[in-house]
Every structure is written in structure tokens, then in C-alpha cells.
KEPADO-715408 format. One record per residue (C-alpha): residue in one letter; x, y negated, z. Coordinates in steps of 0.1 Angstrom, whole numbers, padded with zeros to 4 digits, always signed. Layout:
<recs>
AXYZ/...
</recs>
This chain:
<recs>
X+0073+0081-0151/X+0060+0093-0116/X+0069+0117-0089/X+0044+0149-0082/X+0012+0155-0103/X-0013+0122-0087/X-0040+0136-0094/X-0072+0126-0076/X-0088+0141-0049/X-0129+0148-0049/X-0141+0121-0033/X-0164+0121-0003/X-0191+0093-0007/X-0190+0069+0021/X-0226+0061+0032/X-0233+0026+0033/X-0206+0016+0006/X-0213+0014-0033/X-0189+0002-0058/X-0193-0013-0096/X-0171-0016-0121/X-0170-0032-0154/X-0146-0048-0179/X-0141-0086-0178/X-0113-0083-0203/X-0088-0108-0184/X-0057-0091-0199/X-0061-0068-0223/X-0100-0068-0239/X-0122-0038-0234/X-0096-0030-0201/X-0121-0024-0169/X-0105-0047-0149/X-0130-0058-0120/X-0145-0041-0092/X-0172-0048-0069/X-0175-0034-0038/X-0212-0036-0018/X-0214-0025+0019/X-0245-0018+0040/X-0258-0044+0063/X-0236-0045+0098/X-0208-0033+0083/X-0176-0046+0103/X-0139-0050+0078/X-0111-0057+0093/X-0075-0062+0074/X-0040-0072+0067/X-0026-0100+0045/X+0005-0111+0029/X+0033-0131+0051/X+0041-0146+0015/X+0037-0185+0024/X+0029-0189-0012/X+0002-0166-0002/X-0027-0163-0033/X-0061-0185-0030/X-0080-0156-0027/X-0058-0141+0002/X-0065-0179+0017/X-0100-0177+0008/X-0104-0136+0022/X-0084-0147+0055/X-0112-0174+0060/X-0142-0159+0052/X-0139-0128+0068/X-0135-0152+0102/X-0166-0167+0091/X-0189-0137+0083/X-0194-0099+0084/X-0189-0094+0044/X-0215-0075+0024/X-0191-0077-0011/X-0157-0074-0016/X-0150-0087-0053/X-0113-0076-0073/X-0098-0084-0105/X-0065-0073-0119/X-0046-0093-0146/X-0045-0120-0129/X-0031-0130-0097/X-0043-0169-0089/X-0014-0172-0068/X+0007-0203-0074/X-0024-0223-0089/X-0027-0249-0065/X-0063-0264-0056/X-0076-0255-0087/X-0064-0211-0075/X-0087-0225-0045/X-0115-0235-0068/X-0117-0211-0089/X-0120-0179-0064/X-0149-0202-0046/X-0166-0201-0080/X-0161-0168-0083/X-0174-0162-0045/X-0201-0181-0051/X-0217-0167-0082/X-0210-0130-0072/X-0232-0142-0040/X-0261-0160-0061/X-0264-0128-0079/X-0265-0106-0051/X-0286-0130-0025/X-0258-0134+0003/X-0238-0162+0012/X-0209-0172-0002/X-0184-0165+0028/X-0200-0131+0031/X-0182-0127-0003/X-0140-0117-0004/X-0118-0118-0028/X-0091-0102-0040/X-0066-0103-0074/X-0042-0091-0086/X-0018-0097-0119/X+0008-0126-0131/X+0016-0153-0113/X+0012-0186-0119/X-0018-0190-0149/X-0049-0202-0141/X-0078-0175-0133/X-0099-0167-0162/X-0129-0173-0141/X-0161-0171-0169/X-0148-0140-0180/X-0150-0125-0144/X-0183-0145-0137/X-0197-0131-0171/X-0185-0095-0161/X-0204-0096-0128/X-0238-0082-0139/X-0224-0053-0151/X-0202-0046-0122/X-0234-0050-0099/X-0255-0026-0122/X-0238+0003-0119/X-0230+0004-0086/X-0229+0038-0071/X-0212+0058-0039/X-0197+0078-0062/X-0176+0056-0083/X-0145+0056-0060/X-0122+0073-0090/X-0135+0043-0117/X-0127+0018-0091/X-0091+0034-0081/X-0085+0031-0123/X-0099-0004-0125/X-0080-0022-0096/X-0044-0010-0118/X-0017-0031-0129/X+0014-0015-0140/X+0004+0014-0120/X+0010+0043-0146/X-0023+0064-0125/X-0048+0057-0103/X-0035+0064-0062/X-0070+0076-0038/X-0074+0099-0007/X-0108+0109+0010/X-0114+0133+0038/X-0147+0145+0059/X-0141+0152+0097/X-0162+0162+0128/X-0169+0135+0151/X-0188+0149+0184/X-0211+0170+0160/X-0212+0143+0133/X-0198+0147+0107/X-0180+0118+0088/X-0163+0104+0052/X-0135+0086+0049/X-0119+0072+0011/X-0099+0050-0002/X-0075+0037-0026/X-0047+0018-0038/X-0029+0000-0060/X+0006-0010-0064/X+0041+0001-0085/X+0062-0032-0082/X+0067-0062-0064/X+0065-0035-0034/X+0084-0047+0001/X+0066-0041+0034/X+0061-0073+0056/X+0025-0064+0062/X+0011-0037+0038/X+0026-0050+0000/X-0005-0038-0028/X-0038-0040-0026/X-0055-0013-0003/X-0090-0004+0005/X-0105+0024+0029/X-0139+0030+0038/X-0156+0048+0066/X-0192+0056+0074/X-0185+0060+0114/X-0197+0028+0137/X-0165+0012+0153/X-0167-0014+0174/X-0149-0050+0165/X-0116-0048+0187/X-0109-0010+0178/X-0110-0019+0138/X-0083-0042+0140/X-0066-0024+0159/X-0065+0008+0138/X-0057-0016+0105/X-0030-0030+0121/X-0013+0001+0136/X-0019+0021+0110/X-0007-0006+0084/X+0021-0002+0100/X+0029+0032+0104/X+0021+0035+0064/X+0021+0006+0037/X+0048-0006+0061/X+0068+0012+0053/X+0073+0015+0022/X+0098-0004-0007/X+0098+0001-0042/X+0120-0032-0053/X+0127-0054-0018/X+0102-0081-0035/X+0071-0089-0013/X+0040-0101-0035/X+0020-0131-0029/X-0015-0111-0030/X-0011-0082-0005/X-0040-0075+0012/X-0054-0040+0032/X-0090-0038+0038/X-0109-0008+0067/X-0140-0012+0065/X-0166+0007+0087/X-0201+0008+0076/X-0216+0022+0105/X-0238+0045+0087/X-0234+0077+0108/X-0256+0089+0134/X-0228+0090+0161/X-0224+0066+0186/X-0201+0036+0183/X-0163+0041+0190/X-0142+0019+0205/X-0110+0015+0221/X-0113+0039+0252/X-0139+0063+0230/X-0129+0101+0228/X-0135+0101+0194/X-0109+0075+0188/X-0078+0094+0187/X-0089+0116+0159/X-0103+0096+0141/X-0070+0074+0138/X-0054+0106+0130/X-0077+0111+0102/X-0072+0077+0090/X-0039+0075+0090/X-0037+0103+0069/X-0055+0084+0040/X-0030+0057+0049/X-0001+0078+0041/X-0017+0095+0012/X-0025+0060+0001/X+0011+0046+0004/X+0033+0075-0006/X+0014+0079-0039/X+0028+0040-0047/X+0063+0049-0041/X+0055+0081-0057/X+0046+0055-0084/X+0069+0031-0084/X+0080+0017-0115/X+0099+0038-0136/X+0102+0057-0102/X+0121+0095-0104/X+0127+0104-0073/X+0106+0096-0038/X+0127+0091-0010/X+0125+0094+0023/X+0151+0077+0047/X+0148+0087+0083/X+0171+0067+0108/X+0173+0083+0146/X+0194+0071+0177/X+0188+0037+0174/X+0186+0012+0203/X+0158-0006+0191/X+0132-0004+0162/X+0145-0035+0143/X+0177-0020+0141/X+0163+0015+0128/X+0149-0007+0102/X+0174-0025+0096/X+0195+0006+0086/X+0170+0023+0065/X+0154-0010+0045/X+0197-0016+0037/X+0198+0013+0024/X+0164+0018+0007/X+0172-0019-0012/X+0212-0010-0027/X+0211-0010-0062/X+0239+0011-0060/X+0221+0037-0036/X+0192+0035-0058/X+0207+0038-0086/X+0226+0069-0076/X+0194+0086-0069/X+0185+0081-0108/X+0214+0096-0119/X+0214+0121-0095/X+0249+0116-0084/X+0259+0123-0047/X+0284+0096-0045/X+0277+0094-0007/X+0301+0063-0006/X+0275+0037-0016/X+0252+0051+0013/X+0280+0052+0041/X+0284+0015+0028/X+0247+0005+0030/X+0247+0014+0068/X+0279+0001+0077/X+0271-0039+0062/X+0231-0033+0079/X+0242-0057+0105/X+0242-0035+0133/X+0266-0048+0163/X+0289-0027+0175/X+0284+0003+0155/X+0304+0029+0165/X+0314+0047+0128/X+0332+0074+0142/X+0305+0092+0159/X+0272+0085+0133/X+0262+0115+0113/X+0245+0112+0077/X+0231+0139+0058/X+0215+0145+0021/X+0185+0166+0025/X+0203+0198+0050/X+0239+0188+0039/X+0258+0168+0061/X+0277+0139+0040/X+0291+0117+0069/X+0308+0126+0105/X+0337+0116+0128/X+0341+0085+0106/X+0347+0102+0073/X+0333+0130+0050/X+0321+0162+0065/X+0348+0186+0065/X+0323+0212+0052/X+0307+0189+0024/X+0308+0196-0013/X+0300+0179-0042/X+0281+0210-0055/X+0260+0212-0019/X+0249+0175-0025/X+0244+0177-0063/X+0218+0205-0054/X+0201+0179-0031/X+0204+0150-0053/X+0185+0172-0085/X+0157+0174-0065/X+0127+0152-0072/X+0123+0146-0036/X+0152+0135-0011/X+0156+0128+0025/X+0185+0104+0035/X+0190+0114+0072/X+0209+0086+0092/X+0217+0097+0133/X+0232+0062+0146/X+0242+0083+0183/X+0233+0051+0204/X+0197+0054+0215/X+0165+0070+0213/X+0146+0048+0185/X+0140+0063+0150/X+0119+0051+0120/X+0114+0066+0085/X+0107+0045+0055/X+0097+0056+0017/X+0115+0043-0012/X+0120+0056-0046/X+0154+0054-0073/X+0156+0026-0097/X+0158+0038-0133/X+0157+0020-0169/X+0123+0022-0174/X+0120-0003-0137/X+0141-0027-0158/X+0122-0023-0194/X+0087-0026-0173/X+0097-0058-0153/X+0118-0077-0186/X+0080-0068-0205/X+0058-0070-0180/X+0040-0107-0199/X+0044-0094-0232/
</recs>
């Protein structure tokens, strides 16, 4: 199950990047299952990693490469994750590192990887290293669709965006895509996540686009409360345009955020839209905080209840179990008697109590819609934030009980 049709967009070719993709057969034989991306000479990536301290070796590996060198190949498997391996997880993505390099005549530290898959077993590395020839032979700028299918886990589609925008007379591509459908909680940008750009941008300005607008986006998002040991979030700029380069105080700058951080959101609405077993997407919108932490607080309660999110699956508008999410968020002195909480344009919650004019059949119209907004007003500041969730249905339990069989 899935919310909205996901289908893919055409994608704009991003000059400068080319991507291969080929079957290594790690889980399931015959499955494509690795991708290779190969960027242009001078291109500058910048990116986000997991807060998980039993972070994957190739988030290790990623982190200190990409300190080390500009990269010219980013390599990813699915099926398996090499987190919890130890110094052999460490060995093993060097081996991989190094023979993608050999093959392509770079370094090895211009070489990151990323994977994705079960914890805990040891990565089938000849398979991948045997896979790699084919993966660099048919690379093409125009295999962004095969590579969104071939970084999937127990994603039920493949999850890309891509726009073209007007820069100063130049025009410019942007795509990308994602994977992820459980083990989803924000503390960084939780699935794997890559977006391309041809436009030049100087060092400083693309990490400071990744990290704002990894926050603003895969930030904000929750499918389960569980944060994965293998996040990562990759903008890379290949500098392939004719424009001149942008930086932080460029005029080109502010649009061109804008235009990224549309991808973004694409990107990290179509996992929740995704989510395992996922019904409904929800949006939770908390104003009048004090502060941001305690916006999030409030919404992040509420987007993790079992009870809340279980309501949403069965579309019942018992608007108890949300009025009890905010109230145990751990906001001091919360003032219950003058916080307002509607479901979609139907006020549940207000002067401490139900809504004089609520009805059950109001909020049953809201909750048999496919797509909710959860609308908390706290009436003690001028702070809001919004975070996407989805429902928690049977299919989130049958995928989770199955998901090594």
C-alpha cells in the first residue's frame, strides 16, 4: 500500500553526472541492486549522516573520504546494510572502495559508499565487486528512473523529483531521489537521498543548502520513531553550467534553494507517502509555540502514538488519543484550557474540552480522507513547525515480522 499514484517524473539529465546500474544479486538473485554514480571532474558534494552511534562502515567510511577528496563516484548497494559488522563492516566497504576505484582510475578516497539492507551480516562484497563492470558500462545521464528502482528496499516504488530553472539566463537541472519506507525517524535526514545539480556552487554555500534544507525536509519526517544506522543525504553540484559560481551572498542563491528544496520535499513526502503499509499521509502542523523544540516536541508525540496512528488506519476520529499525545509531550506549564486542535477544518479541542460545535460525523469526513492535517495552536508563542507522518496499519506489522524471510 501507498498514498497518491508515485509515479515518476521525466527526468531532466544533470550534466556532468552519469549513473550505472546492474544486478549484484545480494538479496534476492537477478534483483538490480547496485548503483554507481560518476560525476564530472570538480564536482563539489556535500551531505548529512546518521546521528546513529552504531553508525554503518560505509557512513564511517563516506564521512571520511569526502573530508579527504572531491569524490568522482558514489557507489550503493541495497540488501545489505554493513552496519553492526565491526572491523571487518570497515574492511569490506574499503575493498569495495578500492576496486570500484581501480576500475575507474581514481583514488580510493575519491570513492563513497553507501548501503543499505539488514543489519548485522556480513557484506557480500565479491558479489558487489563482480557486479561493478556492468554498473560502469552502462552508465548514462539518463538512467536516474533505473537507479531510483535499484537503491529500494522495502520501498513498494521508486520516490524521484527533477526540475529545470533559469538561473541569470542559464538555464539549469536539478534530480534526485530516494529511498526509504521503514526504520524512518528524523535526527538528520533517515533514508538514503541523493540530488544532483549541474549549476557551480561554491564550497561553504553547498553545505549550507544540505543542511538547511535537510532540515526543512527529510527532517521532518517519521514513519515508525526508529532512526537507521545508514542515513545519509548527498547534493552534489557538478559545476557543469555556463553560469558563474554561486555562493553565499550570490543573487542567484535564493532561488536556487527554493528550487532545491522543492526536490527535497518531493523527495521526503513521497517516503511517508510510502511508508510501510502506509494509508494515510499526515501532516501535523503545531503553531504558538515558545520555542522550536517544543513545536517538535508536540508534533513528533503525536506523530509516534500507536494509538494516534493507529486511529488514522481505522479511520476513527477518536480525538481523545490526540488531546493525550499533546498533553504527556512534556511541555511545562501548558495551559490546556486555551490550546485549540483541529482535524483537517474541524475543530476537535477548545477551552479544555471538546468543541461545542464538533461532531463525530464532521471528523469522520476528515478522517476518510487519504490525506489529514492534525492542526495543534499551543496560544503561548510565535514558533510553529510541521512534520509528515503516515497511519500504522497491519501490513507495517506483517512487513517488519517478514522483513528476513
Amino acid at each position: 500500500m501507498a498514498v497518491g499514484p508515485g509515479t515518476l517524473p521525466e527526468f531532466f539529465p544533470v550534466a556532468g553526472v552519469r549513473l550505472g546500474v546492474a544486478s549484484a544479486g545480494i538479496k534476492k538473485p537477478g534483483r538490480r541492486d547496485l548503483v554507481v554514480f560518476e560525476l564530472a571532474p570538480g564536482s563539489r558534494v556535500a551531505g548529512l549522516f546518521t546521528r546513529n552511534r552504531f553508525c554503518a562502515a560505509p557512513v564511517t567510511l563516506s564521512r571520511q573520504h569526502l573530508a579527504e577528496k572531491a569524490p568522482r563516484y558514489l557507489l550503493i548497494n541495497t540488501g545489505n546494510a554493513n552496519a553492526g559488522t565491526g572491523r571487518r563492516g570497515m574492511e569490506d566497504a574499503i575493498a569495495c572502495c578500492e576496486a570500484l576505484a581501480k576500475q575507474a582510475g581514481v583514488s580510493t578516497a575519491e570513492v563513497l559508499p553507501f548501503s543499505t539492507g539488514v543489519i548485522g551480516e556480513p557484506l557480500p562484497v565479491q558479489k558487489i565487486v563482480n557486479a561493478l563492470p556492468d554498473a560502469l558500462a552502462n552508465t548514462a545521464d539518463n538512467h536516474w528512473a533505473e537507479a531510483a528502482s535499484g537503491i529500494m528496499t522495502t520501498d513498494t516504488r521508486p520516490k524521484g523529483a527533477s526540475r529545470q530553472i533559469d538561473l541569470g539566463g542559464h538555464t539549469i537541472a536539478i534530480s534526485g531521489i530516494s529511498k526509504g519506507a521503514g526504520m524512518i525517524r528524523p535526527n538528520m535526514a533517515t533514508m538514503l537521498g541523493f540530488i544532483a545539480t549541474d549549476a557551480r556552487i561554491a564550497p561553504d554555500a553547498l553545505q549550507v543548502l544540505a543542511s538547511e534544507l535537510g532540515e526543512q525536509s527529510f527532517n521532518r519526517i517519521t514513519i515508525d520513531g526508529d532512526t537507521s544506522t545508514n542515513d545519509a543525504c548527498m547534493l552534489i553540484a557538478s559545476g557543469q553550467y555556463s553560469g558563474p559560481e554561486i555562493t553565499l551572498d550570490s543573487p542567484h542563491l535564493p532561488p536556487l534553494q527554493e528550487a532545491l528544496k522543492e526536490i527535497y520535499m518531493d523527495l521526503a513526502h513521497a517516503i511517508v507517502r510510502d511508508g510501510e503499509g502506509a494509508t494515510k499521509f499526515v501532516t501535523i502542523r503545531v503553531t504558538g509555540a515558545r520555542t522550536r523544540q517544543e513545536a517538535l516536541d508536540v508534533a513528533y508525540t503525536v506523530a509516534h502514538s500507536p494509538l494516534v496512528k493507529t486511529a488514522l488506519f481505522a479511520s476513527d476520529p477518536n480525538w481523545g488519543r490526540i488531546l493525550a499525545a499533546v498533553g504527556r509531550a512534556g511541555i511545562e506549564d501548558l495551559d490546556v484550557n486555551v490550546l485549540e486542535i483541529h482535524l483537517g477544518d474541524v475543530c476537535l479541542v477548545r477551552d479544555g474540552g471538546r468543541a461545542e460545535d464538533y461532531s463525530e460525523e464532521r471528523g469522520q469526513a476528515v478522517m476518510d480522507q487519504e490525506e489529514i492535517t492534525i492542526a495543534i495552536d499551543l496560544k503561548r508563542g510565535e514558533v510553529s513547525e510541521t512534520v509528515w507522518t503516515c497511519d500504522f496499519s497491519h501490513d507495517y506489522v506483517s512487513i517488519n515480522a517478514d522483513y528476513r524471510s
